[in-house]
N, C-alpha and C positions, 0 to 999 in steps of 0.2 A: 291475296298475300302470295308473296313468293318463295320459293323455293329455296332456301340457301344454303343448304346440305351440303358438305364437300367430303366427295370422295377421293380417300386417303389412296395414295397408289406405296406399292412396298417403300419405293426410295423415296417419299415422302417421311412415310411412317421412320426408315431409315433413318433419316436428316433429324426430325423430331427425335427419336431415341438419344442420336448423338448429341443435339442440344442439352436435351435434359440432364445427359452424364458429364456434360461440360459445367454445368451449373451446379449440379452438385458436388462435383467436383472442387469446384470454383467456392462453394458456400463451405466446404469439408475444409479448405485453405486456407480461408477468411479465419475461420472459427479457431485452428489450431495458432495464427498467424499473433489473434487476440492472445490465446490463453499465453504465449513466449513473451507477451509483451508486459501483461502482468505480473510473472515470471521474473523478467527482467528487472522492472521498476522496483518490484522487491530485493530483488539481491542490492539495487546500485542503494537505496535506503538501509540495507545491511552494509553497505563497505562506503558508507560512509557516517555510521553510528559511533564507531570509536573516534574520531576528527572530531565531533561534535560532541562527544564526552570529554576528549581531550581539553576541547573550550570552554567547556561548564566547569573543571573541575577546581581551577583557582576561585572561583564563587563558591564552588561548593565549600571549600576550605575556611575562605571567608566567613561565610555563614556558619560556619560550624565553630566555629572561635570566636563568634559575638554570643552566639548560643550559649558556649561553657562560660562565655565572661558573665554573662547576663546570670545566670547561674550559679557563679562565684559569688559575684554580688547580695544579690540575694542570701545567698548561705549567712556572707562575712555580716550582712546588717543584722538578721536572725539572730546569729551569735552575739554579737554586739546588746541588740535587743535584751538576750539573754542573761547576758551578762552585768550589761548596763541597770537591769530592774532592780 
């Protein structure tokens, strides 16, 4: 078997140091790069929630006036009901 031992000379070890803080650097980057982007996506889903309530709310309206008629309805036959026995 051979030998394959490498010995580190300072500016080796130097080079390696400065990789490693390049990379963590680099990973420290990434990471905060994500969290803006999360960040982000949420705000543009925040400013764009009223636009898209703005669109629902004639349905909403809709539905809410079938609701009471349906509602009336019902009432006036009961009454009817009521009155009619």
């Amino acid at each position: 078997m051979a030998d394959t031992s490498v010995a580190y000379t300072p500016d080796l070890e130097d080079q390696l140091g400065r990789i490693r803080r390049a990379r963590e650097e680099s990973e420290k980057f990434v990471a905060a790069q994500k969290k803006l982007m999360v960040e982000q996506s949420k705000l543009a889903a925040e400013a764009l929630k009223p636009e898209r309530d703005r669109m629902l709310a004639p349905w909403q309206i809709a539905l809410s006036g079938m609701a009471a008629g349906a509602a009336f309805f019902g009432a006036g036959a009961a009454f009817v009901k009521l009155l009619g026995s």
